[in-house]
N, C-alpha and C positions, 0 to 999 in steps of 0.2 A: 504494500500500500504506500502510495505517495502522498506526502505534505507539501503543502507552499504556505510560506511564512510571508510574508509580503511586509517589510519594516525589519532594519534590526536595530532597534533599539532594545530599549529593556527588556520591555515585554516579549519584543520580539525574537530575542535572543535566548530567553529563560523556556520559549516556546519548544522553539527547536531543539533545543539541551531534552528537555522532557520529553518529548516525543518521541528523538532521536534515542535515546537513552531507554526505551519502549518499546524498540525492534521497528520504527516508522520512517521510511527513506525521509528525508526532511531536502528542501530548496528552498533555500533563506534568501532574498531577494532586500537588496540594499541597492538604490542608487549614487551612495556618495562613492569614492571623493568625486567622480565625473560629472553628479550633478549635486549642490549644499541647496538647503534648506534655511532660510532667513535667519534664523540661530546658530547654526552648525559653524564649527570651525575646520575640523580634520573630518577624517575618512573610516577613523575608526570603527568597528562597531561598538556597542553602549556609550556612545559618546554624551557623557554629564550636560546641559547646555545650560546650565540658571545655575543653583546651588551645586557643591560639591558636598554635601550634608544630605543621610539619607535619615535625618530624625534622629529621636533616641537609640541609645542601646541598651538602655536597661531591663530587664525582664521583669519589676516594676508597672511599666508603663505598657500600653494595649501594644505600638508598635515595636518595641521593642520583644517583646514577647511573638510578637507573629513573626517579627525576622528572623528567631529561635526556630519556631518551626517550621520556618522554609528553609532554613539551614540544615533541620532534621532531616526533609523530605529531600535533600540534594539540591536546594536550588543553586545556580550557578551562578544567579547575580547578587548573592548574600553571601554564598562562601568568599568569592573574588573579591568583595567590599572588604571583608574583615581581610583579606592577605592586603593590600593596599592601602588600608586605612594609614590615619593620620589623626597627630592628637585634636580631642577636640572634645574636652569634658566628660560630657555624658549621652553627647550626640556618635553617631557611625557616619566618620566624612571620611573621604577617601581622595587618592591622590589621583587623577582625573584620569591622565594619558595610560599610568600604571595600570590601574582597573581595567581600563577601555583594551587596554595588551592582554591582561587576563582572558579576560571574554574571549574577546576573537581568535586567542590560540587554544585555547580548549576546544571552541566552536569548531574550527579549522581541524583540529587534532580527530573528529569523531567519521568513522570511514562512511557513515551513512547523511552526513552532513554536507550539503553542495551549497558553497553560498556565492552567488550571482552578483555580479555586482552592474545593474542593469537599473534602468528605473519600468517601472511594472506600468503601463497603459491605460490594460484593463484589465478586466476580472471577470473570467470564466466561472455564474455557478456549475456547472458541472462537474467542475478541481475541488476535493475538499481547500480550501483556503482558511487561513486566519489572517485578517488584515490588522495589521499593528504596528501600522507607521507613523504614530503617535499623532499628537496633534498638530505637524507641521507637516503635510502632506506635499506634493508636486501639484500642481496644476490641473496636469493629466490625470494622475490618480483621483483627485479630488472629483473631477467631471466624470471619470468613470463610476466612483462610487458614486455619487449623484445622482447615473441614470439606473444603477442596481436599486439604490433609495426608492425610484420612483416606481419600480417595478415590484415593492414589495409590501406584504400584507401589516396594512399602519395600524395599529392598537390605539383607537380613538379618534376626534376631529382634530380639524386646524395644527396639523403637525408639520413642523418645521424639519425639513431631514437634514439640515446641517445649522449647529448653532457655533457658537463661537467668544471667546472674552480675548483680554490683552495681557500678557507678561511678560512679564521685564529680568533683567539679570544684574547682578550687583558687581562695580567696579573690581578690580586686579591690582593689584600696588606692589611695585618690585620691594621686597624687605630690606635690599643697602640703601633707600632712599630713606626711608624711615628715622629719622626720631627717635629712638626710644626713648630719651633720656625722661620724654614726656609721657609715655605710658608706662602701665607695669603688668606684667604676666600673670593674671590669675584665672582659673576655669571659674564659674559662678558656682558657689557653694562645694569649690573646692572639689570638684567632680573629677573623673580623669585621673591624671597625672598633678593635677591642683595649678598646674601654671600652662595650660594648653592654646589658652587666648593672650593676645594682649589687648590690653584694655586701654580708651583714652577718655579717660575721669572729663568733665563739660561741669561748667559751674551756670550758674543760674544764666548769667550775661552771654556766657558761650552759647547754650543750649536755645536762646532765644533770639540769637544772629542767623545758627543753623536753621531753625524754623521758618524766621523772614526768610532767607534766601532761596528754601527750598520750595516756598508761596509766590516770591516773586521773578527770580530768575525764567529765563525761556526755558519753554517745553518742546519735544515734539508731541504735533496733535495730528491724530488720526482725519481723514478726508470723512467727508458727511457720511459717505455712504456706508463707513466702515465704525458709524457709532449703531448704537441699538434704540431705533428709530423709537420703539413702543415706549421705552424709559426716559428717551430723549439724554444719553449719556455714555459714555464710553464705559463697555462691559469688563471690569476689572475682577479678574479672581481675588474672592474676600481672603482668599488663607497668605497669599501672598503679593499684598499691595504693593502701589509703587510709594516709596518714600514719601515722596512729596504730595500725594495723595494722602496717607495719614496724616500728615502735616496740617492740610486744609479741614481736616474733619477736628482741629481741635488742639490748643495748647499744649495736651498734656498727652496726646495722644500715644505719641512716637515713647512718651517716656514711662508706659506703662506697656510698650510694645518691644520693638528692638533693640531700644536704648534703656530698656528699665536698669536701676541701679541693684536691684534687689539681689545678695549673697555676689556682691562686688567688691565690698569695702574695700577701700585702697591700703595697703601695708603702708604704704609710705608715711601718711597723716591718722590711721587709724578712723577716718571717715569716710561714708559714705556717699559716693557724688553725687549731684543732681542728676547727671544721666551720666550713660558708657556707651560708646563706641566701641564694638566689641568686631575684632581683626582676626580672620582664624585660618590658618595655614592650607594652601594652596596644594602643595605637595609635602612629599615625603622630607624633601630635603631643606624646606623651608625657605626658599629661594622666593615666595611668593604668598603673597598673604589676600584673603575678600574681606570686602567690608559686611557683614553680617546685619540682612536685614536692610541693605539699600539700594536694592532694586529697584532701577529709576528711569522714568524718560526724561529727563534732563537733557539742553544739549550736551554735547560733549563741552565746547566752551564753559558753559555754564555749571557743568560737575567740574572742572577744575577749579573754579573760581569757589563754588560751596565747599567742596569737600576740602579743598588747601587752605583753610581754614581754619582747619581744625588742629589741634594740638599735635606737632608731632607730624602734619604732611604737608606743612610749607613748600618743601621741595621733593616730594614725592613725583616716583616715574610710573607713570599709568602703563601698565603689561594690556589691559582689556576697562573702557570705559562702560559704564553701565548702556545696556541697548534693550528696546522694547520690541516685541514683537506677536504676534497673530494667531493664536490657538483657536483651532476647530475642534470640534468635537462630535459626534453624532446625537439624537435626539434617543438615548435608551432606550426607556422604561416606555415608547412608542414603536420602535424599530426592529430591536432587540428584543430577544426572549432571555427569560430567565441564565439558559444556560448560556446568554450573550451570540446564539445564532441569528442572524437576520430572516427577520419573520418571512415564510414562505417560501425561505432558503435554505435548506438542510446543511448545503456545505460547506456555509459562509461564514467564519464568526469575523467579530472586530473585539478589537481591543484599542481604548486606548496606548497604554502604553505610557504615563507619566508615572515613575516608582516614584517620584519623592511629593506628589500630589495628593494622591488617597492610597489608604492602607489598602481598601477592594481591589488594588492595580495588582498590587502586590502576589495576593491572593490569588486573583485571574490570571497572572503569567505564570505562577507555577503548577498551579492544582488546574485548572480550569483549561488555559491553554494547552499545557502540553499532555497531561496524563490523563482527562477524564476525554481529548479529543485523540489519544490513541488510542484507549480501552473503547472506545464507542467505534472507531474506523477498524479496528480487528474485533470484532463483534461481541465484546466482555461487556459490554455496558449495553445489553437489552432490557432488563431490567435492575434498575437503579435500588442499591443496597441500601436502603435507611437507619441498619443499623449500625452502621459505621462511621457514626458521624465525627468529623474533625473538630480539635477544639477551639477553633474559628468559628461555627455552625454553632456550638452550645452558647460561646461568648455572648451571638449573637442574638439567640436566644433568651439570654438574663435581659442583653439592651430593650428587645422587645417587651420582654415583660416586664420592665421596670417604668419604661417608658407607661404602656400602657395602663399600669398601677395610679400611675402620677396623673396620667388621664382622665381616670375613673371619678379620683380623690377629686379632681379640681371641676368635677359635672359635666367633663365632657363626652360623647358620646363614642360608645365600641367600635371599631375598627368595622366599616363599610366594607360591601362588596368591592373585587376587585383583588387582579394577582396580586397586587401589595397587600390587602389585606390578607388572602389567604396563604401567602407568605411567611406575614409576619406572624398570623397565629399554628401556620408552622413550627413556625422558629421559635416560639413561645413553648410549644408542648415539649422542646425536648431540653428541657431545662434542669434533669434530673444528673445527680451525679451517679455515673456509670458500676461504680463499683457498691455504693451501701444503699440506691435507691430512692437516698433523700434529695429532696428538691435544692437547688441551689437556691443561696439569698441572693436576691439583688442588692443587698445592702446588708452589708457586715458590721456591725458595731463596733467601734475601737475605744478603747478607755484608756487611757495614759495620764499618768504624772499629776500629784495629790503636791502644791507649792504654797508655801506659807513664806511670807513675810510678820517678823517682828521686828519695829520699833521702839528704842526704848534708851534714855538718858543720852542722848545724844548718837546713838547707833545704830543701825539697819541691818540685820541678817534675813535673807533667802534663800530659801533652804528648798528642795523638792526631791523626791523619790525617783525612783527609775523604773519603775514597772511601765510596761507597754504592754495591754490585754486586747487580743486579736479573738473577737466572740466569746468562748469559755477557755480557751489558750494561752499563756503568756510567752508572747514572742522575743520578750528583751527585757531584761536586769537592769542594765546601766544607763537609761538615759538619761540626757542632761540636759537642761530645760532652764536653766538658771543660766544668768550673762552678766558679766560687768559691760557696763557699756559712757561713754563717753571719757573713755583712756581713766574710767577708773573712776570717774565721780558719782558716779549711778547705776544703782540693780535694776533688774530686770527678771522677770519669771514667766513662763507663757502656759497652760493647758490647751489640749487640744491638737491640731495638724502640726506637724514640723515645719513645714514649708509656710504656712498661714502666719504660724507665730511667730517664724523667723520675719517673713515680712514686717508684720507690722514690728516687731522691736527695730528693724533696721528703719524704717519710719521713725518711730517715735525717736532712732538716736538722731535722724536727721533734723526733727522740731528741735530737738534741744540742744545739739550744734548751733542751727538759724537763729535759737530765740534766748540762748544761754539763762533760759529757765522753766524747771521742772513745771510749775505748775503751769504757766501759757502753753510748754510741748504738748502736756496731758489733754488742754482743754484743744489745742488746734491737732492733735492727732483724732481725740473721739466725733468731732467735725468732722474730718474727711472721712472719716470709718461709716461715718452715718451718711453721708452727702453722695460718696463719691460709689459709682453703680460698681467698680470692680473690685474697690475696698471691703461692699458691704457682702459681699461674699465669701472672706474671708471667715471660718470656723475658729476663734481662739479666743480665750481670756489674759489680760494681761496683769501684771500686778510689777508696781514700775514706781520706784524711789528712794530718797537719800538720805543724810542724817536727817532731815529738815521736815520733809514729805513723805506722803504712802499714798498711792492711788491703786484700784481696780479700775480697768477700761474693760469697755466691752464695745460690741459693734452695735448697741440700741443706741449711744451714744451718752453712757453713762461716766461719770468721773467721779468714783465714790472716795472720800477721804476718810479711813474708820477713824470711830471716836477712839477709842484704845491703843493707838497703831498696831493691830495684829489685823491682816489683809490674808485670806487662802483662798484657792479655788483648786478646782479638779474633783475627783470620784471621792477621794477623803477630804476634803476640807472643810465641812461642818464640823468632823471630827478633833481634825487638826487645832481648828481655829478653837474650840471648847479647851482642847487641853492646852494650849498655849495663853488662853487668858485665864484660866486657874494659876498658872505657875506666873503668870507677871503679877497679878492681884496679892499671891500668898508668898513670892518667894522673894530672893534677891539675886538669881542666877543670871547670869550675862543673857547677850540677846542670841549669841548662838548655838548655847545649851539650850536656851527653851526652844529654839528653833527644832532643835536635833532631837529632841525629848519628844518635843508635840508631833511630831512625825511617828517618833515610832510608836506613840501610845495609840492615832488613826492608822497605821501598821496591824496592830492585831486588831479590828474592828472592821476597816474596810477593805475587803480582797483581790482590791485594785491597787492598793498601794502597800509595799513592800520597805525594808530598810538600810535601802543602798541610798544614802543621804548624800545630797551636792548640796552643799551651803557656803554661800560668799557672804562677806563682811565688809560694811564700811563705817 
């Protein structure tokens, strides 16, 4: 049986690896280097064209976790990332050319592998096919699939068979041109290797130059006919705006986006910037660094002019300036069937083809493209196994039914006819775990860290446990949840998310930097906690003060100062806080004996909290 691959790109590439690797002659059809695509630079195949970052790695997070098990299942464009990777925190970015040489000699290496280097016209249904030339098609291709489009069974009215947005690529900076003297290397929250980025710290005046320039400098602008007439506005992928576009939507936009400060602090001053410019290596060898997150249609002109600006690139040499360009797409969930065949075409599938777009890319180049369209053309897939399902399929499953919970709860109505709904409540019933039968939660409880604060004759001690409760499980002993923070003049405690409460302490160290006093930081942090729509989503309590002060904040927008100075919060802290103000009433022990005392006495009471005590003093 023969395959035609038509794109090698990601998808198209991971296609024919699977296939091939499936006993399936495979012709992989590329027309570079003879003919480039508006993005493309080389000839390669899997040639990167926007980020060098294919998201996280950690198994943690949803993608990080699926690129584990396409790396399980053999994929070839997750193994090859991980051999050519490059540091990059907590993200899998890879060295561009290196990668792109992986691919193509594996690909090259497989005797059932023919790859053409041709550009494809048109499209024979009668050839099983998979078309996965990603969103930058040819001309030709584009008019061929256009007239297949026209010729095939549409799932619904008024369907558009070719839609389309705009993206952009972020600038190249040779690293001997650089600066450093004005950055400093650190990953964000110390991820990685801890020093995998460099960073260029922006102060409020800096931060608000970049913004004018990037509002008022030249653009390139698309011709009329190539905006999205119905919106009246040029069709931008929301996951990956161009710069200057978050810009326009808002002061603060960019700096809760690309340039957030948040697990940056600068070693050098020990504070936190108002924003970072966060630079992260090109290749392997470091000879070349992207600006992360500034993906722009700027002129070229005009990105010299903004970006040399900035701390640190006065005299930087541009290797690649930021350039915008023209993504198609097809019309799915109209087009497409489920298994991504084109409706009333048996042999035809498509695929995008953008991996660092949506996790679904991911999944459809390696499970969908190559192994479930081999097993169905040697005739193993006449009837579809259900009970084998991947744990992609279950994930998806929880989202469904979580989703749909949250639905019910807020009055809105069940999931209507229609293949999405019978889909989803597909994907809903098989939400069970495989081996003991019981249903999966969509929501798992976590209880962590019981923090008291006492005040007392001029002192401050906060103190917290380290227990971390995952459902009825304790996953961790030692965390640490207590900070000094402003080089020493003030505590800090958080319950609740790690990530949430590191935020806001790193917040509130910046009010109190800005306003060098505790109680203005308290009252203009619980403002923004409460005002600001990305703050108030933050899950944490905080409990934040000095010889002088004691505050709880919280995101309702409370600022409590206890009468007593004993301040607790977490799964023991009615506890805590009970035996901590007996022993200040009746005793005369320091503030970090009682501290240490009223922990372990909410220790044997509540079985959230444990007697691995962190307590700091001032």
């Amino acid at each position: 049986m023969k395959l035609r691959v038509v794109g090698g790109g990601l998808a198209g590439s991971e296609a024919a690896w699977q296939a091939a690797r499936r006993g399936l002659d495979v012709e992989l059809y590329e027309m570079r280097p003879h003919k480039r695509g508006p993005a493309h630079t080389g000839g390669a195949l899997a040639e990167l064209v926007c980020s060098n970052s294919l998201r996280g790695a950690a198994l943690e997070n949803a993608v990080g976790l699926l690129k584990e098990e396409l790396a399980r299942l053999g994929s070839l464009i997750v193994t090859s990332a991980r051999e050519a990777a490059v540091p990059a925190g907590g993200a899998l970015a890879v060295d561009r050319e290196r990668f792109a040489a992986l691919v193509e000699s594996r690909l090259a290496a497989l005797p059932n592998v023919r790859i053409v280097r041709e550009e494809v016209v048109a499209l024979d249904p009668a050839v099983p096919t998979i078309v996965a030339c990603g969103p930058l098609p040819s001309e030709s291709l584009s008019s061929a699939l256009d007239a297949l489009l026209a010729r095939a069974e549409v799932a619904g009215d008024g369907a558009r068979p070719r839609l389309h947005y705009y993206d952009a690529a972020s600038p190249i900076v040779a690293t001997e041109s650089l600066d450093l003297s004005a950055m400093y290397a650190k990953s964000r929250y110390d991820k990685g290797d801890g020093e995998d980025y460099l960073n260029i710290p922006l102060d409020r005046e800096q931060y608000a130059q970049l913004v004018r320039d990037l509002r008022e400098l030249p653009k390139h602008e698309p011709k009329e006919f190539e905006t999205d007439r119905a919106a009246g506005k040029v069709p931008f992928f929301e996951g990956c705006l161009p710069v200057e576009e978050m810009a326009a939507r808002g002061d603060d936009v960019l700096r809760y986006g690309p340039l957030k400060p948040v697990g940056l602090r600068d070693p050098r001053t020990g504070a936190t910037p108002h924003a970072v410019v966060q630079l992260r290596k090109e290749n392997q060898s470091g000879s070349a660094y992207n600006l992360v997150g500034f993906q722009t249609r700027l002129t070229w002109p005009a990105q010299r002019e903004a970006f040399g600006k900035l701390p640190g690139l006065g005299a930087a040499e541009w290797l690649r300036l930021g350039v915008m360009h023209r993504n198609s797409f097809v019309d799915a969930p109209r087009y497409l069937t489920s298994d991504l065949r084109l409706r009333g075409f048996e042999h035809v599938r498509r695929h995008r083809g953008a991996l660092g777009r949506a996790t679904a890319a991911r999944t459809r180049a390696a499970r969908g493209a190559g192994r479930h369209r081999a097993r169905r053309d040697r005739g193993a897939l006449a009837e579809r196994d259900d009970r084998r399902l991947s744990t992609v399929q279950r994930q998806l499953g929880v989202l469904f039914a979580a989703r749909a919970a949250r639905a019910r709860q807020a009055g809105a109505p069940r999931f209507a006819g229609g293949t999405g709904a019978r889909e989803a409540r597909r994907m809903a019933s098989r939400t069970r775990c495989p081996r003991s039968g019981k249903r999966w939660s969509a929501r798992v409880k976590i209880r962590s860290t019981t923090i008291l604060a006492v005040r007392r004759d001029g002192k401050l001690a906060i103190a917290g446990d380290g227990q971390v409760t995952l459902d009825k499980t304790i996953v961790k002993h030692g965390a640490h949840k207590v900070r000094r923070i402003a080089n020493g003049k003030a505590l800090a405690g958080f319950a609740g998310g790690a990530a949430d409460g590191i935020t806001l302490l790193e917040k509130f160290e910046g009010k109190l930097v800005e306003y060098k006093d505790i109680v203005r930081a308290a009252v203009e942090l619980a403002k923004d906690w409460r005002q600001d729509r990305a703050l108030r989503r933050l899950e944490a309590l905080l409990v934040v003060g000095n010889a002088e002060h004691l505050f709880i904040l919280s995101g309702t927008g409370d600022v409590i100062e206890p009468d007593e100075g004993i301040a607790a919060i977490g799964s023991g802290g009615p506890y805590a806080q009970a035996a901590a103000t007996a022993l200040v009433r009746h005793t005369a022990l320091d503030v970090e004996t009682i501290a240490r005392e009223a922990l372990r006495v909410a220790g044997t009471i509540d079985i959230y909290t444990n007697d691995a005590i962190v307590c700091e003093t001032i």
